[in-house]
C-alpha positions in Angstrom: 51.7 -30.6 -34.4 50.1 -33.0 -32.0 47.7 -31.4 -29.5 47.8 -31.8 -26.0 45.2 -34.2 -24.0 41.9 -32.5 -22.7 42.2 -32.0 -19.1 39.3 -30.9 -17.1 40.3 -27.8 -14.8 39.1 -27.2 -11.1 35.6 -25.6 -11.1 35.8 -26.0 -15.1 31.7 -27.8 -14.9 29.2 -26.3 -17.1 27.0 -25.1 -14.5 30.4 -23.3 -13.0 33.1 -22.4 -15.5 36.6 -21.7 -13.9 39.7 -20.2 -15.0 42.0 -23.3 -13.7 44.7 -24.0 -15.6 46.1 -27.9 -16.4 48.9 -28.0 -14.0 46.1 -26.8 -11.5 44.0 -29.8 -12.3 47.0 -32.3 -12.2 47.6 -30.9 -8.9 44.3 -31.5 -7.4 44.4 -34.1 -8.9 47.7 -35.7 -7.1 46.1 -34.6 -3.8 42.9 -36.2 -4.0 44.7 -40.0 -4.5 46.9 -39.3 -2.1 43.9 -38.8 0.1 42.1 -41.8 -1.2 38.9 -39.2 -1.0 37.5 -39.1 -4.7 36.6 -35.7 -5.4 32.7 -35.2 -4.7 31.0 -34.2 -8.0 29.2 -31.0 -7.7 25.5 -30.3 -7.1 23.4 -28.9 -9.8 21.9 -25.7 -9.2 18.3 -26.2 -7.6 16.7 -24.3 -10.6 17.5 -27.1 -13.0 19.7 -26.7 -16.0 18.2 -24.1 -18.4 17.4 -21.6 -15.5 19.0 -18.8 -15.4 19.6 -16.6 -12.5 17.7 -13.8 -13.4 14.6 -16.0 -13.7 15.1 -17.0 -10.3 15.4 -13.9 -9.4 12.4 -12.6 -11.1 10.0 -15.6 -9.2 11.5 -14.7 -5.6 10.9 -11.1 -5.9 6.8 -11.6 -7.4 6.4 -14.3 -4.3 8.1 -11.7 -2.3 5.7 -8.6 -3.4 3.0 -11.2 -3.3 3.8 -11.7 0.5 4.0 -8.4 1.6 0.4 -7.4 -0.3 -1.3 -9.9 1.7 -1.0 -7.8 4.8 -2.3 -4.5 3.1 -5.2 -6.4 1.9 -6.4 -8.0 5.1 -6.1 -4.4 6.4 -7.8 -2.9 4.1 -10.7 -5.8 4.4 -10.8 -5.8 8.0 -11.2 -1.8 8.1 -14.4 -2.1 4.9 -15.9 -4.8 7.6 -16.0 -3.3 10.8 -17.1 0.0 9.5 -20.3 -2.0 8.1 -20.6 -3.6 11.4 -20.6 -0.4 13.1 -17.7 -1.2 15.3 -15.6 1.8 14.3 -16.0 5.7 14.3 -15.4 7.7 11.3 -11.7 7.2 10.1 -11.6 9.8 7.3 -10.3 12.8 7.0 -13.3 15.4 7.2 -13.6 18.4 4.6 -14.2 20.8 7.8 -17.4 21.8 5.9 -20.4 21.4 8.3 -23.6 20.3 7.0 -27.2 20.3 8.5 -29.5 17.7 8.3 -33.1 17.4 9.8 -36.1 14.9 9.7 -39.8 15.2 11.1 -39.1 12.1 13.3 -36.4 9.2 13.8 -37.0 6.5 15.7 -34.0 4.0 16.4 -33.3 1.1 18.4 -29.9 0.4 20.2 -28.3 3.8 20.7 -24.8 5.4 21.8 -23.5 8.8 22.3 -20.2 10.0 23.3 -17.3 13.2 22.6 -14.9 12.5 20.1 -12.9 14.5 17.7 -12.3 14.8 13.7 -9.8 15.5 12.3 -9.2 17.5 8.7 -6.9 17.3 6.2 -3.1 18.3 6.5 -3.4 21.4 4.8 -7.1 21.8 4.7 -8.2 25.3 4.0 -10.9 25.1 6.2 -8.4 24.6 9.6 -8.9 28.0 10.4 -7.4 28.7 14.4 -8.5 24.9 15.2 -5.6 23.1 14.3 -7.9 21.3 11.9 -9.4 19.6 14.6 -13.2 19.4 15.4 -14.9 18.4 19.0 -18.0 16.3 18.2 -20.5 14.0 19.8 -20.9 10.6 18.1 -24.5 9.5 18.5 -24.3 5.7 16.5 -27.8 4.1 16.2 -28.1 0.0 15.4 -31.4 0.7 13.2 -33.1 3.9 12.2 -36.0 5.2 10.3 -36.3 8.8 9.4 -39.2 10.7 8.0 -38.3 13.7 5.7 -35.0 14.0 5.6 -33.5 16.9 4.9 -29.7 17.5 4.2 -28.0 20.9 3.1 -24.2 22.1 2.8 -23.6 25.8 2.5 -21.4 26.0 -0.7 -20.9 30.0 -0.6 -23.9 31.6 -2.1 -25.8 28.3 -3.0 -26.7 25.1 -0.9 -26.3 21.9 -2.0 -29.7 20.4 -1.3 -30.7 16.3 -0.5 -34.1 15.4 0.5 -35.5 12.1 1.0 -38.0 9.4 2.7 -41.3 12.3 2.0 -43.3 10.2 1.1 -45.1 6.8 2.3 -41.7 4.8 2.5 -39.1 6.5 5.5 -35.5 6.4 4.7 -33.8 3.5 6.5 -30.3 3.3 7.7 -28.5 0.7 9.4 -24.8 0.8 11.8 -25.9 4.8 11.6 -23.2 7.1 12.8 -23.2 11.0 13.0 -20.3 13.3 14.1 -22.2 16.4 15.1 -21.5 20.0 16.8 -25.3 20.6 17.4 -28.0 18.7 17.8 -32.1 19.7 18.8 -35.6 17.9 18.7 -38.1 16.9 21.1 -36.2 13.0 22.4 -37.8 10.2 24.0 -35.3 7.3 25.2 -36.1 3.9 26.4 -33.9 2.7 28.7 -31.3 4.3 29.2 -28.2 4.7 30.9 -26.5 8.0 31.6 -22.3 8.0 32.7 -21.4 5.0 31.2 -17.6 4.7 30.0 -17.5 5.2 26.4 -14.9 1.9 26.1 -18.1 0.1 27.4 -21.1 0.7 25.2 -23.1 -2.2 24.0 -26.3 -0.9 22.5 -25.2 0.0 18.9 -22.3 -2.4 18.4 -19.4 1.0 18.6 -17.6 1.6 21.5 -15.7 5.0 21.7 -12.4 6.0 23.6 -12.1 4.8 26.9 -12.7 7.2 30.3 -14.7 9.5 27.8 -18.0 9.9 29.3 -21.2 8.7 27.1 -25.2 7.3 27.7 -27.0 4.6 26.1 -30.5 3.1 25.3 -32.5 0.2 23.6 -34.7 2.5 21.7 -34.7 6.4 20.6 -37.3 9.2 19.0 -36.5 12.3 18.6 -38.8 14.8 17.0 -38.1 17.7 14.7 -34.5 16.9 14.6 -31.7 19.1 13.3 -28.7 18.6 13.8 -25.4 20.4 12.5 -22.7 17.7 11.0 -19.5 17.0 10.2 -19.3 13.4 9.2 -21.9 10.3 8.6 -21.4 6.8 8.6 -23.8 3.9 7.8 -23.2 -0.1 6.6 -26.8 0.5 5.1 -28.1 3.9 3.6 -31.5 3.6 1.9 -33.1 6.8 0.5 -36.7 6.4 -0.9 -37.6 9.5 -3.5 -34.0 10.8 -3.4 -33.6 14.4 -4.7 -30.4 16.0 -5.1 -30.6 19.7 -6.6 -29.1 23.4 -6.1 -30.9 25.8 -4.0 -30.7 29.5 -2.4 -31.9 28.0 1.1 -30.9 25.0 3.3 -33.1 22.3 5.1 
C-alpha cells in the first residue's frame, strides 16, 4: 500500500512538537499564499538546542539565591565593622547575669557616657519582674589601659574568676564599651563636657540615642574602679598574664 506524503504539521518543529493534523497544515498552508506572507520560521529557544528547561531553571534559581545573599552578607559585614570601629552599642542579647569587674587604675583617652538599655533573651530565665530589660550607663572609651584587672561572675555557689594586666605589661583595649548598673573609683577627667545630647558625642567614635542626656572628655583616670556589668564590647581586647580559674570569692 503506497504511503501518504510527509507533511509537516503547525507547531510540529523539534524544539515545539504539536498535535496538528495534515488537513491542518494544508490549511495554513492555503492561508499563508493567499496572503503572500511566507510563514516566519520559529525562533530557537535562547538556551540553545540541548538545554533543557529544567537546567534553565536550575541556573535562574542559584543566580537568584546568589542575589538575595548578597544583601545578608553586606549586613552582616557592615554590623562586624562598625562594632570594631566603635560606632555601635552592644547589639546582643545579654544573659541578664551581672558581672563585676575592677582594676587598680584606667586611664583612657576620648570618653563617652550616656543611659541606655539591654535587653535579654525572649524567654530568658533571668527576666525576673523586668520584662527582660536592663537600664544601663554606656561609658565607651577610644583607648584604655588597665592595671589589675579583675573580672568575676557569680555562678551560684562558685565565681568564675578572670584576672589580668598584674604584672609589668597593663591590659590594653581599644573602641572599649561597658554596659554597667554601678560604677565607683576615685575619677579625674580632662576636658570635659557635661549635658551634651547623646546623638552628638564625638570623643570615642559612638554616639547613643538622641535627646538622652550624656558627658564627654579627651582623657579619663579613674582609680580603684569597680564597676557592676552587664555587657562589654571592644574592636581590641589584649590581656597580658591572663588567668581564668574557679573560685569561692569574686574580684
Amino acid at each position: 500500500m503506497a504511503s501518504s506524503p510527509d507533511v509537516p504539521s503547525v507547531g510540529n518543529t523539534p524544539e515545539n512538537p504539536g498535535t496538528g493534523s495534515p488537513s491542518e497544515a494544508a490549511a495554513a498552508s492555503e492561508v499563508s499564499t493567499a496572503s503572500g506572507v511566507p510563514e516566519a520560521p520559529e525562533a530557537p529557544h535562547a538556551g540553545g538546542a540541548g538545554t533543557s528547561d529544567a537546567e534553565r531553571r536550575g541556573r535562574v534559581r542559584a543566580r537568584r539565591a546568589a542575589v538575595m545573599a548578597v544583601p545578608a552578607t553586606l549586613v552582616a559585614a557592615g554590623l562586624a565593622v562598625l562594632t570594631a570601629q566603635g560606632a555601635l552599642g552592644v547589639q546582643f542579647a545579654i544573659s541578664g547575669m551581672p558581672f563585676t569587674v575592677t582594676a587598680t587604675e584606667l586611664d583612657g583617652t576620648g570618653f563617652e557616657q550616656f543611659g541606655g538599655l539591654d535587653n535579654m533573651a525572649d524567654g530568658s530565665p533571668n527576666a525576673g519582674d523586668t520584662g527582660g530589660q536592663e537600664l544601663v550607663v554606656t561609658s565607651a572609651i577610644k583607648n584604655a589601659t588597665l592595671t589589675k584587672l579583675c573580672q568575676s561572675v557569680d555562678l551560684g555557689g562558685t565565681n568564675l574568676l578572670i584576672t589580668a594586666g598584674s604584672g609589668a605589661d597593663k591590659v590594653q583595649a581599644t573602641d572599649l564599651t561597658t554596659d554597667s548598673t554601678e560604677l565607683s573609683g576615685d575619677a579625674a577627667f580632662g576636658n570635659i563636657e557635661i549635658g551634651n545630647d547623646a546623638g552628638t558625642l564625638t570623643k570615642a567614635g559612638v554616639k547613643g540615642p538622641i535627646g538622652v542626656f550624656s558627658q564627654q572628655a579627651d582623657t579619663v583616670h579613674i582609680a580603684n574602679l569597680r564597676q557592676t556589668n552587664y555587657a562589654t564590647t571592644a574592636g581590641v581586647f589584649k590581656l597580658p598574664g591572663l588567668k581564668l580559674r574557679f573560685s569561692d570569692s569574686g574580684c
